[in-house]
N, C-alpha and C positions, 0 to 999 in steps of 0.2 A: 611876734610869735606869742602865745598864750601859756600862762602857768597854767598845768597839770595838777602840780602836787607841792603847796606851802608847806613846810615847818617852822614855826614860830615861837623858838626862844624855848626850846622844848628842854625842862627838868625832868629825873625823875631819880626815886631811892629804893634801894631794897635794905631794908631792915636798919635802918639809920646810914647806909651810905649812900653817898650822890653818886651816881653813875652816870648822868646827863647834866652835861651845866650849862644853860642855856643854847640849847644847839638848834642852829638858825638857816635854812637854805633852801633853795627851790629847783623844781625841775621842770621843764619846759617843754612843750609839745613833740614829741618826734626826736627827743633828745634819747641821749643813751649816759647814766650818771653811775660811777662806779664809786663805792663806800669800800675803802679801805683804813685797815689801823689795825696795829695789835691785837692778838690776842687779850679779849675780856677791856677792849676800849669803849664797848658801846654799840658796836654795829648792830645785832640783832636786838638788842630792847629797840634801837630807835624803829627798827622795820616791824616787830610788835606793835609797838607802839602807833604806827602808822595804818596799821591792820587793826585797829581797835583789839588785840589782844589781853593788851594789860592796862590799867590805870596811871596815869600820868599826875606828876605833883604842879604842875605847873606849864603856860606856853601853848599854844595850841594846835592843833592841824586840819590842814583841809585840801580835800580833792576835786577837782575844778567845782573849786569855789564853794562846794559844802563842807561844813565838819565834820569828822570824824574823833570819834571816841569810844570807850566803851561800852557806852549804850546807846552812840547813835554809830549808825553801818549802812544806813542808804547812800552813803556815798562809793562803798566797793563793790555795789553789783560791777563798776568799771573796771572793776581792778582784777588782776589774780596773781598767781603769790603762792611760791615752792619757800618755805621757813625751813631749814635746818633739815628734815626726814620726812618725806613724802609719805601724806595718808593712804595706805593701800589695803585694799579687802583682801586677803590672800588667797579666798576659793570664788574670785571673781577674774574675767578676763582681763587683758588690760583694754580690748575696747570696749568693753563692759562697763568701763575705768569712765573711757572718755563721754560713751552713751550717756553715764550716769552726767556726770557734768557738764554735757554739751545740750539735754534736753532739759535741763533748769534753762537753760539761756538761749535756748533754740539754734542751737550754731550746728547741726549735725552735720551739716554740709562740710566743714570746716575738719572733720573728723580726719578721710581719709588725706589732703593736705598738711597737718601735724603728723599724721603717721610718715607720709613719705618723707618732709622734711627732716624728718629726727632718724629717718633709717630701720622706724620698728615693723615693716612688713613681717618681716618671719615669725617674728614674738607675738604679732598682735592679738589673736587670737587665743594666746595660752594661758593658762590658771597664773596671776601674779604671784602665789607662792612659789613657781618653780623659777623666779627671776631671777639673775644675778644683780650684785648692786648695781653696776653700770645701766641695766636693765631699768630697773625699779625708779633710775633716778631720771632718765629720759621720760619714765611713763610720768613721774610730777611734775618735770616742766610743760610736755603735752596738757596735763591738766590745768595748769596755770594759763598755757594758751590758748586753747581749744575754743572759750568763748569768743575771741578776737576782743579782748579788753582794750579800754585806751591806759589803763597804767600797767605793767608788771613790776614786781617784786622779787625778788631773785636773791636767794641766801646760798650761796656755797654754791652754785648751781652745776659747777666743772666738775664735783666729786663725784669720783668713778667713773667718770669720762674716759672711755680712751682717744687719741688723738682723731681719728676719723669724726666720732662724735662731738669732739669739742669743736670742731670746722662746720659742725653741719649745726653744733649751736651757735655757733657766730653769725653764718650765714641767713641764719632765718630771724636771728635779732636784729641784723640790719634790714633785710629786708622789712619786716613791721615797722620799724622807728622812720624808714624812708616813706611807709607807709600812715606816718603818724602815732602810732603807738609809742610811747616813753617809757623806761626801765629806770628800775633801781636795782645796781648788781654790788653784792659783797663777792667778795672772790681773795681766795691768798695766793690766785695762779697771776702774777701780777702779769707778767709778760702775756696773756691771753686778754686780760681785760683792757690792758692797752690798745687791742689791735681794736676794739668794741666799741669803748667810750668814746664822748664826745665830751664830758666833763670829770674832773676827782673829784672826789670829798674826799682830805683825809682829816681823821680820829684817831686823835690821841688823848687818852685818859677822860673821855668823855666832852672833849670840847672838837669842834670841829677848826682844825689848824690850819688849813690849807683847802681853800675853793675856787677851780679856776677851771678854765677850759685843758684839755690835753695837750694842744700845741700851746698853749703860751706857759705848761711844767715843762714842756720839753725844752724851750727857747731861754728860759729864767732859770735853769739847769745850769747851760751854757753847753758844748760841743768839746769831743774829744778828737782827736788824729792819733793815730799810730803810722809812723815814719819806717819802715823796713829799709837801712841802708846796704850796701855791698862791706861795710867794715864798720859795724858795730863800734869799737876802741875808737876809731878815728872819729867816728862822727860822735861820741860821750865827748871829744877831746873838743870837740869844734866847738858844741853847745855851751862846755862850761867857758871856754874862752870868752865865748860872746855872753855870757849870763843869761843864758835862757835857759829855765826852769825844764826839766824834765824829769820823768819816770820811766823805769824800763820793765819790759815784758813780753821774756821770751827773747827772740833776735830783734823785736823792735824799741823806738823810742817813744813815749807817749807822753800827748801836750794836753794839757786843759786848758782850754779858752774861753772866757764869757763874752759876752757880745762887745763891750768895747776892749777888746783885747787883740794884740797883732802878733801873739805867739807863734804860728805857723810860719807868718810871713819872716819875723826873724830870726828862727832855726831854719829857714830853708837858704833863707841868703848865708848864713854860716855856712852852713854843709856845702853850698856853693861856692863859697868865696876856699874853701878849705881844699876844692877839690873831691869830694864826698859823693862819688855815684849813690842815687837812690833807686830802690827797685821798687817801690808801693807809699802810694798814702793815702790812706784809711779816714774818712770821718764819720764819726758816730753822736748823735744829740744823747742827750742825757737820757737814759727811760723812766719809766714808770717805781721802776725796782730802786733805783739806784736813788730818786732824789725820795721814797718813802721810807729806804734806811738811814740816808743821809738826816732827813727831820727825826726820827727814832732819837739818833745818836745824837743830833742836837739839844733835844728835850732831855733826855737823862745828863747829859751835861751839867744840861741849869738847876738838875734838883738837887 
């Protein structure tokens, strides 16, 4: 499979601070890569930055296989790219929106397919000043897709989504990436970008700490159970007997397990050997949320 989109080793400062320290990683044909971190970690300088937006102090980037920088941009006729608040003409329609940006690129064909996947029949036709956000922020992801690019760039993209629309944005990102098209998504709706991604990057404090596919943060997480017994008392008495670590919450018991761990198997032969009807058990892998507060809490730890 083919790199898309190199970053290599990318610096950069505003006003004597480093806000990128070497940040280093790639995204892959048909991939779908979510950039996650803190507030003020880095995420949107690095996708400027990738947009030939701002100037870079060092490290360099390129999109299938040209560079990109401030003064060169022949490489994002491929690309397109919703940053932070969508450019909108307010006494223009919204497919006036997409005409304008789909006959740079000749995709017009392409026009009424973004309309119907994103759900803007009704709206498409009306002056973009009478939009509401949720409105406004589907018409900049259509924009960003509408030429059928092979990269997208994707800042915030969920904001003002309601839940219908954030389903019909999932749906048509996987569709393209199955299609070949590759993303780069920030998002702080972690649980939604999970369902999306195919890779994390996570940032913290400008260095990129964590790069790995989705199923192998879920698996290096490790896996949870919750245990619902018929007698709560009885079965807390069984586990400490037998030393198995537990946590409680609610009417259940909850284990945490990594992969070489036989947690489950030896609270369950307790509760058994005790006599302990169980009514449920629950397994859950780690997600997306849990192991990027988990690293948070790490990191201020050590400082």
């Amino acid at each position: 499979m083919s790199t898309i989109l190199t970053v290599d080793h990318l610096d950069k400062s505003f006003s004597g601070r480093q806000v990128l320290h070497g940040v280093d990683f790639f995204v892959e044909e048909g991939h779908v890569a979510g950039l996650v971190g803190p507030n003020g970690a880095g995420k949107s300088t690095i996708m400027k930055a990738i947009l030939g937006l701002i100037p870079i102090d060092g490290g360099g980037i390129e999109i299938a296989g040209q560079p990109v920088s401030i003064t060169s941009h022949q490489a994002l006729r491929k690309v397109g790219a919703l940053i932070e608040y969508p450019g909108i003409y307010p006494f223009l329609t919204g497919r006036q929106h997409l005409e304008l940006f789909a006959a740079k690129h000749h995709q017009a064909d392409n026009i009424k397919h973004i309309v119907d996947a994103l759900g803007m029949g009704k709206y498409i036709d009306t002056k973009a000043r009478l939009y509401s956000l949720g409105m406004k922020q589907k018409l900049g992801i259509a924009q960003a897709l509408v030429n059928q690019p092979k990269l997208v760039i994707l800042d915030e993209p969920m904001n003002g989504l309601d839940p219908q629309a954030v389903k019909d944005l999932r749906d048509i990102i996987r569709d393209m990436a199955a299609a070949g098209t590759s993303f780069l998504i920030s998002s702080h709706i972690l649980s939604e970008l999970e369902k999306v991604a195919d890779d994390v990057l996570i940032l913290n404090h400008g260095h990129i700490v964590r790069n790995t596919s989705m199923g192998q943060l879920a698996e290096s997480g490790g896996v949870t159970y919750q245990i619902v017994p018929d007698n709560l008392a009885q079965a807390k008495a069984a586990l400490t007997l037998a030393n198995v670590t537990f946590t409680l919450e609610g009417a259940g018991i909850v284990l945490h397990e990594n992969a070489e761990d036989t947690a489950l198997n030896a609270a369950l032969y307790a509760l058994v050997q005790q006599g302990v009807a169980i009514r449920s058990v629950d397994r859950k892998a780690r997600d997306l949320e849990a192991s990027f507060l988990a690293m948070v809490q790490a990191e201020k730890g050590e400082a």
